[in-house]
C-alpha positions as CSV (number, residue, x, y, z in Angstrom):
1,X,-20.6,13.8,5.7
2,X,-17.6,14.7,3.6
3,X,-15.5,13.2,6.1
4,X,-16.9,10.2,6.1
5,X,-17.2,10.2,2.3
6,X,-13.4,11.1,1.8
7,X,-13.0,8.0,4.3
8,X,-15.0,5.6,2.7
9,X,-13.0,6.3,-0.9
10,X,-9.9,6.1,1.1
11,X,-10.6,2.8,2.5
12,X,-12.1,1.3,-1.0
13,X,-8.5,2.8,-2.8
14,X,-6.4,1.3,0.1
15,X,-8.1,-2.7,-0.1
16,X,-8.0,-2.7,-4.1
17,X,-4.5,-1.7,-3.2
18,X,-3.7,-4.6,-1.0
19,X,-5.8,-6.9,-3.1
20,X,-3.4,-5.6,-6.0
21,X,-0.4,-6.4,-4.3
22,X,-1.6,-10.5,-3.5
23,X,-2.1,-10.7,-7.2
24,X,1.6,-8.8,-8.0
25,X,3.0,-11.1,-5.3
26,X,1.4,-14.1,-7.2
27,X,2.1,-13.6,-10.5
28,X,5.2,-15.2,-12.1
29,X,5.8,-12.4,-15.1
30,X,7.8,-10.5,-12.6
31,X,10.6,-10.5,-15.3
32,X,10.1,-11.5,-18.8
33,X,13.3,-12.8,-21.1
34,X,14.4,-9.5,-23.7
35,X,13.9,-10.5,-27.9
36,X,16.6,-8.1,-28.8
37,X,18.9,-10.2,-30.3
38,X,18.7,-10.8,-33.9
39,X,18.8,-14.9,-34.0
40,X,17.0,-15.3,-31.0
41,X,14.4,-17.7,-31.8
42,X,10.6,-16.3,-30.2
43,X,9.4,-20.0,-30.0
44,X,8.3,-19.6,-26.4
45,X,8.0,-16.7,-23.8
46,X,10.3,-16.6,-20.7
47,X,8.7,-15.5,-17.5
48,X,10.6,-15.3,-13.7
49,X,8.5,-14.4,-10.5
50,X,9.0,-14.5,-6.8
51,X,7.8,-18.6,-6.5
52,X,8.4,-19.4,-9.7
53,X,9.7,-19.4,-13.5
54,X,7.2,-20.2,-16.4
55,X,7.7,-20.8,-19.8
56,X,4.8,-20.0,-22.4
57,X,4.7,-21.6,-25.9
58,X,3.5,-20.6,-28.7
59,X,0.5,-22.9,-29.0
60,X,-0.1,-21.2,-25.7
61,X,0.4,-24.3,-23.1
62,X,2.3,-22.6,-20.0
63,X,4.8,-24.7,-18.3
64,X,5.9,-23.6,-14.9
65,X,8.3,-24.6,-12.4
66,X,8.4,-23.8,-8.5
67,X,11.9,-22.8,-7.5
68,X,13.7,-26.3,-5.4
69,X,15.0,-24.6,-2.4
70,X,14.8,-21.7,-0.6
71,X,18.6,-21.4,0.5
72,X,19.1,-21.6,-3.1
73,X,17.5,-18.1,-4.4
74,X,19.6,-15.1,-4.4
75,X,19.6,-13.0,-1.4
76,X,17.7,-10.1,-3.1
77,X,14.8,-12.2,-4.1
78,X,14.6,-13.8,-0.9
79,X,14.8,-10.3,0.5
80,X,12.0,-9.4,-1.8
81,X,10.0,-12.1,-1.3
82,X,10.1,-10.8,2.5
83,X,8.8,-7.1,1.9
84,X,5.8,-8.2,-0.6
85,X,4.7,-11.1,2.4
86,X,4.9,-8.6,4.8
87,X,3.5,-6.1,3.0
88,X,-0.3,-8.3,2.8
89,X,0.2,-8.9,6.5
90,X,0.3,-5.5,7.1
91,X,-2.7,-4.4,4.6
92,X,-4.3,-7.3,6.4
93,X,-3.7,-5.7,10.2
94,X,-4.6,-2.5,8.5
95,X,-8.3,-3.2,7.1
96,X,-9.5,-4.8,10.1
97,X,-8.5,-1.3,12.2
98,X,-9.7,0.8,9.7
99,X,-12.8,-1.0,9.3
100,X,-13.1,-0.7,13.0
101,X,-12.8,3.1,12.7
102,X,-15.3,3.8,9.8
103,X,-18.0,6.0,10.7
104,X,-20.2,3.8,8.8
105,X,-19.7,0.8,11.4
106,X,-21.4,0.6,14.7
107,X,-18.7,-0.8,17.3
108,X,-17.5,2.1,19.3
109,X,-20.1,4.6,18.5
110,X,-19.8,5.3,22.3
111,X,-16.4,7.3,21.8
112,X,-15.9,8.9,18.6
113,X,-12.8,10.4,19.1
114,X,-11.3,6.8,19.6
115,X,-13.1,5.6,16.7
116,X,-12.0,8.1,14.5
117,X,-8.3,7.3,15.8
118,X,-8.4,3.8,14.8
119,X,-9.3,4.9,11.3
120,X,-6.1,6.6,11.1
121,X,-4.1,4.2,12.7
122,X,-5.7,1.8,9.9
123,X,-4.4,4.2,7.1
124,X,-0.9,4.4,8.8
125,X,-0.4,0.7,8.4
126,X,-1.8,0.9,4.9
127,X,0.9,3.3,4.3
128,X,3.4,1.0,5.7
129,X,2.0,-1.5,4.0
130,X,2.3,0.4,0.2
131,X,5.8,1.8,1.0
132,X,7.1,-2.0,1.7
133,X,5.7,-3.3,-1.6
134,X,6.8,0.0,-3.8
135,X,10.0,-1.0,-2.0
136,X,10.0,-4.4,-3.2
137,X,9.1,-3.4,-7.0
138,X,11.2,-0.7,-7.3
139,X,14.2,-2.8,-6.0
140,X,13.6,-5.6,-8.3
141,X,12.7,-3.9,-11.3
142,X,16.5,-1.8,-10.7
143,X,18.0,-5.1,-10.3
144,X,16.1,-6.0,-13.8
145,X,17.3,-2.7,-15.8
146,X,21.1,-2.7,-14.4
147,X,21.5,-6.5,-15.5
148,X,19.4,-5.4,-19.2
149,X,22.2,-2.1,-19.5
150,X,25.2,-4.0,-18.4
151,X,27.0,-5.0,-21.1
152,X,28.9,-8.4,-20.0
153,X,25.2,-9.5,-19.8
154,X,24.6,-12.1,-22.6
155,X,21.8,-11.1,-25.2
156,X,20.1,-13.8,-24.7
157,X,20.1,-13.6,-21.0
158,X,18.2,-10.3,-20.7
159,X,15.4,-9.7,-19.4
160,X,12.5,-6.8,-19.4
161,X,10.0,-5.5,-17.0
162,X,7.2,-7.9,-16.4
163,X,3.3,-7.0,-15.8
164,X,3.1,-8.1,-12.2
165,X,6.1,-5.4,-11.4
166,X,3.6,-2.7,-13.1
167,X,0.1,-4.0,-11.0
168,X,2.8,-3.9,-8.1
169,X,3.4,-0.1,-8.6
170,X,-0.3,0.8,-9.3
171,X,-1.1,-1.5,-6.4
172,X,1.0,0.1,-3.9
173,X,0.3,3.7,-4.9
174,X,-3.4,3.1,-4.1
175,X,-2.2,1.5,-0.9
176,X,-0.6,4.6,0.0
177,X,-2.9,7.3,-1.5
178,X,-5.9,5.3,0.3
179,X,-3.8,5.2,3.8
180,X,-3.6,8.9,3.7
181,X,-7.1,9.8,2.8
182,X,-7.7,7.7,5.7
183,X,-5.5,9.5,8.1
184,X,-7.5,12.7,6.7
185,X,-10.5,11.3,9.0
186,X,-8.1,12.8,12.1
187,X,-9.8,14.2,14.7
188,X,-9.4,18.0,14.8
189,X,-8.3,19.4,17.9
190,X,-11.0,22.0,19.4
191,X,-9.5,24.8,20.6
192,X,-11.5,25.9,24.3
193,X,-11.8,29.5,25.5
194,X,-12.8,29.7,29.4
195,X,-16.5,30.9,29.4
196,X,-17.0,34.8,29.8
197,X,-17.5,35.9,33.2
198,X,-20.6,38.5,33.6
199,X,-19.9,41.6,35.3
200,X,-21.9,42.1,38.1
201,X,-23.9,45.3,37.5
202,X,-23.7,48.3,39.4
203,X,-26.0,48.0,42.6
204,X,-28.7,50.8,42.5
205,X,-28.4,54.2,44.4
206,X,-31.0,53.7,47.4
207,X,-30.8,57.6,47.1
208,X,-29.3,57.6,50.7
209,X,-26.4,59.6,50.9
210,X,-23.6,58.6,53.6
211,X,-21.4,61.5,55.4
């Protein structure tokens, strides 16, 4: 029962993990423009993502605008784009086989070993999964503090850590930390001794002695 317990929390940590890396993926405040400057006028709020750059004004009316071309984006946000895409693919692959290797489902009750392997195949590919996005975030948010520190960078140019690079951390540790509670569920390897033999006893004297 605690098995299947520490599986069931693994497997609930793992999908709000993946669900948390769609919304990080989606959101456009991956980078949000710096108000260090001393003129810098704070009329509106800057925003960059993966798909996207918004701008927020102060009335609060959002304007966004989808990036034009694909061959146009730098190479490290295309490359970015790549490992948070296939990062939900893999969280995808990897709740189907987990699910099919929770003790609380009833396909392949027949052969629990197998059963109990897919749930820890499952928590290998949410591993995967969390290590591409943690990846992806820490890449970008290095990218976003070496262009804030360098100093040929204009003031008005900088830019800070946005919230969908935090939910993209979180999101991917709970990947992780859920894909190895699930490979916790591993079948133990028995260890077999070869039954004892009984000793035949000693056959009885027939009180006949032999010369």
């Amino acid at each position: 029962m605690a098995s299947g317990g520490l599986q069931l929390l693994g497997f609930v940590m793992a999908f709000l993990g993946w669900v948390g890396i769609i919304i990080s993926t989606a959101m456009p405040q991956w980078k949000m423009a710096s108000y260090a400057g001393d003129n810098i006028v704070t009329a509106q709020a800057l925003y960059e993502g993966l798909w996207m750059s918004c701008a927020m004004q102060s009335t609060g009316q959002i304007q966004c605008k989808v990036y034009d071309s694909l061959l146009k984006l730098e190479g490290n946000l295309q490359a970015t784009r790549a490992l948070m895409v296939a990062s939900i693919l893999l969280g995808l692959v990897g709740m189907f086989v987990a699910v099919t290797g929770m003790k609380c489902m009833k396909c392949m009750e027949d052969d629990q070993v197998k059963k109990m392997r897919m749930a820890v195949f499952g928590g290998v590919i949410f591993i995967i999964s969390g290590l591409a996005a943690l990846v992806a975030t820490s890449w970008y948010g290095n990218r976003v503090a070496r262009a804030f520190y360098d100093p040929f960078t204009p003031v008005n140019t900088r830019f800070e850590f946005g919230s969908a690079l935090f939910i993209g951390w979180a999101a991917s540790s709970l990947a992780i930390l859920g894909g190895s509670f699930l490979c916790c569920s591993c079948p133990r390897r028995e260890t077999s001794y070869p039954p004892t033999r009984g000793y035949p006893k000693n056959a009885s004297s027939t009180g006949k002695d032999y010369v």
